[in-house]
N, C-alpha and C positions, 0 to 999 in steps of 0.2 A: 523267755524265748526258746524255738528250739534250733538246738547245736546241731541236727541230723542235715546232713548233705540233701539236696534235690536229686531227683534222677535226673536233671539237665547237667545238673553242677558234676555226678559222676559222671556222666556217659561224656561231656565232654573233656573232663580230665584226664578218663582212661585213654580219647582219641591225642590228646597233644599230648600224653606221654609215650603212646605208641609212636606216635611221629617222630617225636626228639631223642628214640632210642633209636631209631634207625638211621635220623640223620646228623646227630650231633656225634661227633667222634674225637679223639683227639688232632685226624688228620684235618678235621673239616675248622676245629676249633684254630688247631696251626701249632707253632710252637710258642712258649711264653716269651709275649712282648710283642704279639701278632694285633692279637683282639682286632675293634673296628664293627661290621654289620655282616650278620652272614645273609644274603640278598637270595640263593637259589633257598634256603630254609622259609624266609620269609615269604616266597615265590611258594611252596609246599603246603604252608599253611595257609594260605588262602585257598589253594586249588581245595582244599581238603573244608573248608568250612569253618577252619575254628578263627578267623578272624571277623568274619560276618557273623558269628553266630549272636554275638553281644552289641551288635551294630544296628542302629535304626531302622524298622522294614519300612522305610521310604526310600533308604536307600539299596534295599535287597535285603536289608538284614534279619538275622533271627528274631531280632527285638528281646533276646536275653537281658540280664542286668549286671550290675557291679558283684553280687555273690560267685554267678559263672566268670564274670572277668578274673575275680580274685583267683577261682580255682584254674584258672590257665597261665596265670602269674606265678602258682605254685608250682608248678612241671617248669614252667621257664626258669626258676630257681633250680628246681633239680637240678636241670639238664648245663648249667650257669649257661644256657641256650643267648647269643647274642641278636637276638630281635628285640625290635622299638615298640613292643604289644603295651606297656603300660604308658608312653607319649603318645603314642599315635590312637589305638582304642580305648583304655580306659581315662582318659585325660582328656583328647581332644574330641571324642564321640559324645562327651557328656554335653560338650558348649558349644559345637556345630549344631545347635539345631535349624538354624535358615532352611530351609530346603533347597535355594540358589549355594547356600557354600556346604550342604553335606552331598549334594551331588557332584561336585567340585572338586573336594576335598575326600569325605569319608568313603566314598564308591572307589575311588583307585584306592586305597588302604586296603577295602573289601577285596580288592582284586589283586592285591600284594606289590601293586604299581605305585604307589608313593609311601612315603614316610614323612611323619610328625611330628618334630620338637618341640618343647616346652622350654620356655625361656622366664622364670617367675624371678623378683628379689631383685633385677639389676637396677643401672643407674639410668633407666630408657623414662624420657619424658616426652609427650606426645604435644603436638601446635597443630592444629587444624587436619589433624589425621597426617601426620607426619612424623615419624619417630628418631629420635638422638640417643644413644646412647651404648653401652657394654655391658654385654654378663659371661662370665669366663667359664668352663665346664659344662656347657651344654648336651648332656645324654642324647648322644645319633644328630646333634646338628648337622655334621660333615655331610651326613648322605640324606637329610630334610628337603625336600621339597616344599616346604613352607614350614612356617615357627608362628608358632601362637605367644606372644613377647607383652608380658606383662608394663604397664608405664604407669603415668601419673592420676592416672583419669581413666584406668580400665586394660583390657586387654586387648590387642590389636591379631589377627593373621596378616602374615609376610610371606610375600613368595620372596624365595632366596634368589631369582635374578631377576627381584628388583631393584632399582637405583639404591646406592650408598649402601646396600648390602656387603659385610664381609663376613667371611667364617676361615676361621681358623682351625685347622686341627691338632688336637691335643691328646693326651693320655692319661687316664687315670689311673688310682692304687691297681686295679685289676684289668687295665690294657682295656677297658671297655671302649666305644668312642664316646666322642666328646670333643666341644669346638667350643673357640673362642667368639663370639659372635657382635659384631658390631656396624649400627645403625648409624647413618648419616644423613638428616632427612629425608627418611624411606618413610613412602609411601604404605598402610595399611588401610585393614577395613574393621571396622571396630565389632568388637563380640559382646562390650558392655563389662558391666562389674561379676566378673566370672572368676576373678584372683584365688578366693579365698575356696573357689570350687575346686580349682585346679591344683592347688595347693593340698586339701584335703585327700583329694584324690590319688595325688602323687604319691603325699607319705604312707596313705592306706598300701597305697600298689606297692611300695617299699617293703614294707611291712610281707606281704604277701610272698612276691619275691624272698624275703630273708629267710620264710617258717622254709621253704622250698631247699633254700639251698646249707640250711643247718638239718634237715632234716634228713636228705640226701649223704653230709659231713657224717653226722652221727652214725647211718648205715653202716659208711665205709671202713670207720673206725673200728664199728663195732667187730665186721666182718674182721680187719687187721687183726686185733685181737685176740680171735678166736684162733687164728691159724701161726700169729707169730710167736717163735719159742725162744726163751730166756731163761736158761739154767734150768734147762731140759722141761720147761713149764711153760703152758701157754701163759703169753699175757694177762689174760680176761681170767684164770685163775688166782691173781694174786689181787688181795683185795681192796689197796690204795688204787687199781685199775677202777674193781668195780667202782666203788664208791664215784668215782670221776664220769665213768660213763650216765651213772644212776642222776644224778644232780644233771649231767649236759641233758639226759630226758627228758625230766621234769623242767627244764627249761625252754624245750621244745615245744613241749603242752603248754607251757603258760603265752610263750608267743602265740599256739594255737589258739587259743581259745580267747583272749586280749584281740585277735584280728577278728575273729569273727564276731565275737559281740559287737566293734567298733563297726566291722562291715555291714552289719546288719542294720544297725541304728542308721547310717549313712544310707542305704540303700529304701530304709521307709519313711527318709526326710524328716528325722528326729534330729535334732539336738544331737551333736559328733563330734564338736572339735576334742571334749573332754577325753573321749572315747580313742579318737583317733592318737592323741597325743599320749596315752595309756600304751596303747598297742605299740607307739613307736618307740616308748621308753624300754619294753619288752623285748625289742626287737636291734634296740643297739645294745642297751647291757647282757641279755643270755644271748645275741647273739657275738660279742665280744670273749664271755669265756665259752662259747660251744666253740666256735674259730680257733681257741688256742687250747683247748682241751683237745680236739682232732689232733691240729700240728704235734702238741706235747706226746699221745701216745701211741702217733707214727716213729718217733722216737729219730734216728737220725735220717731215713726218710721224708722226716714232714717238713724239715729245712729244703728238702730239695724242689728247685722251681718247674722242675719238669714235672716233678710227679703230681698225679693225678686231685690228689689233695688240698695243693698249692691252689689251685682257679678258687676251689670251696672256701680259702681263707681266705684270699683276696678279695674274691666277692661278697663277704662276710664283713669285711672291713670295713668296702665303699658302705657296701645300705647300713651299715649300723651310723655312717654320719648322714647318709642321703636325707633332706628334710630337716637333718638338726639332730645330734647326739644326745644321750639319754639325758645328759643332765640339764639341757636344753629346754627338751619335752617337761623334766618336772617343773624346770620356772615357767614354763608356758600353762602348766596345771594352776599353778601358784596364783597363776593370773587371772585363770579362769572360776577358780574359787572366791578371789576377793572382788571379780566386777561382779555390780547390783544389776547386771545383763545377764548375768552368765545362767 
């Protein structure tokens, strides 16, 4: 395969990194223990194209794919940017295809007018398109305008005021949002067996997200280093420094290049979960010591929850368990090795 980017994949990651450098700030992000949805950002990238760009052109879209998704996934890691782009585009765009529900649904996303949850893994069983059940930590449920809620018999969409709908709001390691969400005989409409799509999807998006925001970590560090001095020596001069920086790189590249093989094969409808569960292992272990390599040689700075650093480790935390932690990913390897399916 080749590893070389598209010119779609660059030209739109240079546009949504121009975007999130001008609108993601510390004021906009708030102070730690704010987090939630930043809505006039998510308003910015639509006007600007890059959420339609990877969206069905039936319903206006670019008709891009899962590669440009991932590369917008990657600037939203940068920037630890709080938009729902991997629930709402690369998740629920893949399994609206009706034409009555992506006009419905994915055309106000295109238009930065609604938001998208995924709800996989609860306790929701379905009776005659009617849904029962809970699943707690829902990424952007609070502000969903409908939730795509995995059950026993497939995946349903829910608009959130419909009957026996609740959502709760909650908090994660990194103040992201997230709701508690619970079905009481609520009424959906059925999308079919799309579980194991959304699922894929999610942990790739994860994945994606993480190279973003270890990669951005590593910058900052590096940049620290360079300039902070200790016994009249920069840091990055002494060489238990380098050595730590050197190994968080090469752990960078290895997330890199583990997501995009995984992306790839996913996006030409090969054979993936092996791939994808690769990528994810990659992606909570280097990204576990990149998160505490940064903190470690910000030195007493990188305790602090204000600074800048702190979102990069937080955010590092959550997607390293998002989808299932690395040791998770190797028994789901394990598994994938010994069925006579696989």
């Amino acid at each position: 395969m080749d590893f070389s980017l598209t010119e779609a994949q660059t030209d739109l990651s240079a546009l949504t990194r121009r975007i999130l450098a001008d609108q993601v700030t510390a004021e906009s992000l708030g102070p730690h223990g704010s987090g939630g949805f930043d809505a006039p950002l998510w308003t910015v990238l639509a006007r600007s194209g890059v959420l339609d760009a990877a969206l069905p052109s039936t319903v206006g879209g670019g008709g891009f794919g899962l590669l440009e998704q991932c590369s917008v996934l990657i600037e939203i890691g940068r920037a630890v940017a709080p938009v729902p782009y991997l629930s709402s585009v690369v998740q629920a765009g893949s399994v609206l295809t009706d034409p009555l529900l992506a006009e419905r649904w994915l055309l106000p996303v295109s238009r930065g007018k609604a938001v998208l949850a995924v709800a996989l893994g609860g306790s929701f069983v379905a009776s005659d398109g009617r849904l029962t059940g809970t699943q707690t930590a829902v990424p952007f449920a609070a502000f969903a305008d409908a939730l795509l809620v995995e059950a026993n018999d497939g995946v349903y969409i829910v608009e959130k005021d419909a009957a026996g709908v609740s959502i709760e709001a909650q908090s994660t390691t990194d103040h992201a949002d997230a709701a508690l969400v619970t079905l009481s005989d609520t009424p959906g409409v059925a999308l079919g067996d799309v579980g194991e799509q959304l699922r894929l999807r999610g942990a790739l998006g994860a994945c994606a997200q993480q190279l973003g925001v270890l990669e951005r970590a590593l910058e900052l560090t590096a940049e620290y280093t360079r300039e902070r001095k200790q016994f009249d020596k920069v840091l990055g001069s002494f060489q238990a420094v380098r050595h730590r920086l050197a190994d968080a790189y090469i752990d960078v590249e290895a997330v890199r290049l583990t997501l995009w093989q995984a992306a790839w094969k996913l996006s030409e409808g090969l054979p993936a979960a092996a791939d994808v569960a690769t990528a994810k292992f990659w992606a909570a272990e280097a990204g576990h010591r990149v998160a505490h390599t940064a903190v470690h040689l910000h030195g007493g700075v990188g305790i602090d929850v204000e600074h800048p650093i702190h979102r990069y480790f937080a955010a590092a935390k959550r997607l390293e368990f998002t989808s299932g932690g690395a040791t998770e990913q190797l028994l789901g390897l394990g598994e994938l090795v010994v069925s006579p399916t696989a």
